[in-house]
N, C-alpha and C positions, 0 to 999 in steps of 0.2 A: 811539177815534181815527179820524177824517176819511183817508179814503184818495183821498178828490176834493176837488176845491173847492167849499161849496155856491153856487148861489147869493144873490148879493147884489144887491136889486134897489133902486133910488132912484128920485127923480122923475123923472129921464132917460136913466139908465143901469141897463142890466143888467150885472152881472160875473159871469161866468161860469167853471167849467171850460174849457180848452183844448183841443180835439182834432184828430187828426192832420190837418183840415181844414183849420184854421186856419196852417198851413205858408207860404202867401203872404201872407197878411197879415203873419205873421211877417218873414217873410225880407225885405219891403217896408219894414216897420218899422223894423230893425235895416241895413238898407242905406243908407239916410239919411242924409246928411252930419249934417246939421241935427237928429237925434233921434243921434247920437254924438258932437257937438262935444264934448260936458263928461263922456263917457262913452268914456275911451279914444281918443277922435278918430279911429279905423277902421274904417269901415263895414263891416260882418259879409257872410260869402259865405252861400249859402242853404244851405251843409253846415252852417256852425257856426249858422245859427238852427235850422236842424230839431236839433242837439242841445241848444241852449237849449231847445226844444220840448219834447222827451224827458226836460230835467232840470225843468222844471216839474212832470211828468206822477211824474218821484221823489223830488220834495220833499213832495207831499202822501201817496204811498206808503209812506214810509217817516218822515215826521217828523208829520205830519196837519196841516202848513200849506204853503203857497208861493204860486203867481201867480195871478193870474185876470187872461182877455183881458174886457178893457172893449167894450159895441156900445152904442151911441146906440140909445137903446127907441123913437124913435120910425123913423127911417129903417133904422136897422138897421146900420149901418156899426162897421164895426172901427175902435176908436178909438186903443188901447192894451193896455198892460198894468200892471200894479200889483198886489201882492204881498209878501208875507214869505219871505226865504230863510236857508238857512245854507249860505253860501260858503267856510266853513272861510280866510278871509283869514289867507296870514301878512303883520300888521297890528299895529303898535307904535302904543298900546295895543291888546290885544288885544280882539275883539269876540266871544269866546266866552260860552255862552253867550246872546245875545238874537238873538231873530230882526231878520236884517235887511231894513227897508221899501225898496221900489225903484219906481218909476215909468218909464215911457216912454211920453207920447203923438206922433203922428201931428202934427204942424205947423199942420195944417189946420184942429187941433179945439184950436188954443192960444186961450188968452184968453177961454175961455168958462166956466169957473169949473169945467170938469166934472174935473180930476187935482184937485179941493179936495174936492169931492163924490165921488170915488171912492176917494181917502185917506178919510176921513171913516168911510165904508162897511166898509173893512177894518180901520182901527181900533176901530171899534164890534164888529167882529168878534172882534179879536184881544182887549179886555177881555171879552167876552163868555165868551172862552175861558181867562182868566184866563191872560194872555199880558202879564206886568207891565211888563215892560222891552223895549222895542224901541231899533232903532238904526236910522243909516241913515250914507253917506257922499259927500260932496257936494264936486264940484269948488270951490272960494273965489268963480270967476269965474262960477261959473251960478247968480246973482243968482237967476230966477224959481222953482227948484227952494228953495234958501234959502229961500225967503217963505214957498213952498209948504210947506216941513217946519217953518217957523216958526209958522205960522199953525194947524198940526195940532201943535202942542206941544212940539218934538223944540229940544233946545238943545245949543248948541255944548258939547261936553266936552274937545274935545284939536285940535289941528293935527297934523298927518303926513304923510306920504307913502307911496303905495300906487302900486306896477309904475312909481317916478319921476316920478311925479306927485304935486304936491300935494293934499290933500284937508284937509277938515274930518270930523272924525268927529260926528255928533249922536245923543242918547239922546233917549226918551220915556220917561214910567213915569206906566202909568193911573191911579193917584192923584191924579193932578192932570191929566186929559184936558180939552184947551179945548171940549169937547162932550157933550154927554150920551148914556150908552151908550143903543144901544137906541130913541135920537129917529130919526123917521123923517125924512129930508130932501125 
């Protein structure tokens, strides 16, 4: 079992492990209006991303999957993050067992195809690991996330609500991945 993240490298991005470095990119990340509108809508204080930080660093510890921060290979810039967790959600249907996928880029790096290319990357991953079912959960209203789990294979299973908010809940199952594991991007 994986006790870090390996890397995963693409045409443009690298995904990497997180370390205690990466703390302001973080905490910049998750401060954001506009990277938590469809996520909560409260921008995070820099105490609760450095314990996001920490719980990245004990999902690969203890389960041998969870986040990698996303840098642009060529400038070098912190783009994101994107990853497999288990949040233990209490979540009607329930999402136990599958790992769940999650995203968050930076504003700046929207619209360049690189959260389709770094999905891409960790689900090549995640079959790789023989990781069959994944999930993910997506506000109704954040259309570009939609597309983005649409386009990476994840289909709507149920309607709910999650902390009073509505959600969509969507499943993958590598069986039928819209990509081929293993192709290099």
């Amino acid at each position: 079992m994986l006790t870090r993240a390996p890397v995963l490298q693409t045409n443009r991005l690298r995904l990497q492990a997180h370390t205690a470095q990466d703390i302001d990119h973080v905490a910049a990340l998750w401060a954001n209006p506009d990277v938590v509108k469809y996520i909560g809508g409260t921008p995070s204080s820099y105490e609760a991303s450095w314990s996001r930080l920490l719980r990245y660093a004990g999902h690969w510890q203890l389960l041998g999957f969870g986040y990698w921060a996303i840098f642009e290979s060529g400038s070098g810039a912190f783009i994101g993050e994107i990853g497999l967790a288990d949040y233990r959600r209490e979540i009607t249907p329930s999402l136990a067992g599958m790992p769940e996928m999650g995203w968050a880029l930076s504003p700046e790096f929207h619209g360049k195809g690189y959260a389709y290319e770094a999905a891409k990357a960790v689900l090549n991953w995640a079959d790789e690991q023989n990781i069959t079912t994944t999930c993910c959960i997506i506000s109704p209203e954040h259309t570009s996330s939609l597309k983005l789990a649409a386009k990476c294979g994840f289909r709507v299973t149920a309607e709910s609500v999650y902390h009073q908010e509505a959600i969509l809940q969507l499943q993958r199952t590598a069986s039928n991945p819209p990509f081929l594991p293993g192709k290099r991007f």
